[in-house]
C-alpha positions as CSV (number, residue, x, y, z in Angstrom):
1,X,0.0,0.0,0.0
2,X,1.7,3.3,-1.1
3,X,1.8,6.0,1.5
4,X,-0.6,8.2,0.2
5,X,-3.7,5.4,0.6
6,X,-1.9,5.6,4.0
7,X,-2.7,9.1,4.0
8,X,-6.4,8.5,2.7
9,X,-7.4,6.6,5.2
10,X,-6.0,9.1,8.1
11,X,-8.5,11.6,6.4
12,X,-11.2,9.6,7.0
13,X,-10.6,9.1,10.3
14,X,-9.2,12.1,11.4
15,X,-12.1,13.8,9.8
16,X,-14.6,11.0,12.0
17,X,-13.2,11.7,15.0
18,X,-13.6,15.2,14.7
19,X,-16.8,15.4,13.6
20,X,-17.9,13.4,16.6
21,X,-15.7,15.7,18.7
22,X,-17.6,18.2,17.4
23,X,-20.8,16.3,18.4
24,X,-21.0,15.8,22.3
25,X,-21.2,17.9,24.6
26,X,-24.1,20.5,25.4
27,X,-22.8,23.0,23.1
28,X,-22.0,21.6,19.7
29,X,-19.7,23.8,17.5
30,X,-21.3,23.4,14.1
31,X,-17.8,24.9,12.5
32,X,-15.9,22.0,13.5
33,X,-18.3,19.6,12.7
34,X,-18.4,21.1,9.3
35,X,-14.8,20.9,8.5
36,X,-14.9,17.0,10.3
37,X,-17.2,16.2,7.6
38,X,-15.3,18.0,5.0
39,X,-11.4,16.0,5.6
40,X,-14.1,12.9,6.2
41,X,-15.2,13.4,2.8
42,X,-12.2,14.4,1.2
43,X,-10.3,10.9,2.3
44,X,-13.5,9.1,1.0
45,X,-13.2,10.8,-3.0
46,X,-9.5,10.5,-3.0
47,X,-10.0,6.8,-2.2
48,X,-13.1,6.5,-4.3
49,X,-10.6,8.3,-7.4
50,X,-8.8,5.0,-7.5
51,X,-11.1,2.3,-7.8
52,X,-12.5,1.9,-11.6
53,X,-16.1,1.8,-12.5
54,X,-17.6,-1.1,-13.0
55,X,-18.4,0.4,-17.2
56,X,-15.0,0.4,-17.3
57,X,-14.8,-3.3,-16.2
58,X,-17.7,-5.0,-18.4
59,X,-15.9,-3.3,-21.4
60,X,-12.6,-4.8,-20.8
61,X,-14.1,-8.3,-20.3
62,X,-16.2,-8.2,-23.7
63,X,-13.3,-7.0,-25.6
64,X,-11.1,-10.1,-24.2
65,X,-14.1,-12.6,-24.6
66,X,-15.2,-10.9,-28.5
């Protein structure tokens, strides 16, 4: 696993974590749950960038099978 999935996945739980941080208590702070869900959501498209559609898929396997 290269060092930037590494990275990825920090986002997403860094970004969990602080969301829920952001959570408890009486007196949420709706700015920091904001930018939890933001680095959440940024770890989950940069990991969602590298997996390939499944389009992309079928039309390799027809081209080997036709």
């Amino acid at each position: 696993m290269s060092l930037m999935k590494y990275f990825n996945y920090v986002l997403i739980i860094l970004g969990a974590i602080v969301a829920i941080y952001a959570k408890s208590g009486t007196e949420q702070n709706e700015y920091i749950l904001i930018g939890g869900i933001i680095i959440l959501m940024m770890g989950v498209y940069r990991i969602s960038r590298s997996i390939p559609s499944k389009e992309d898929s079928d039309d390799v396997d027809n081209t080997e099978n036709g």
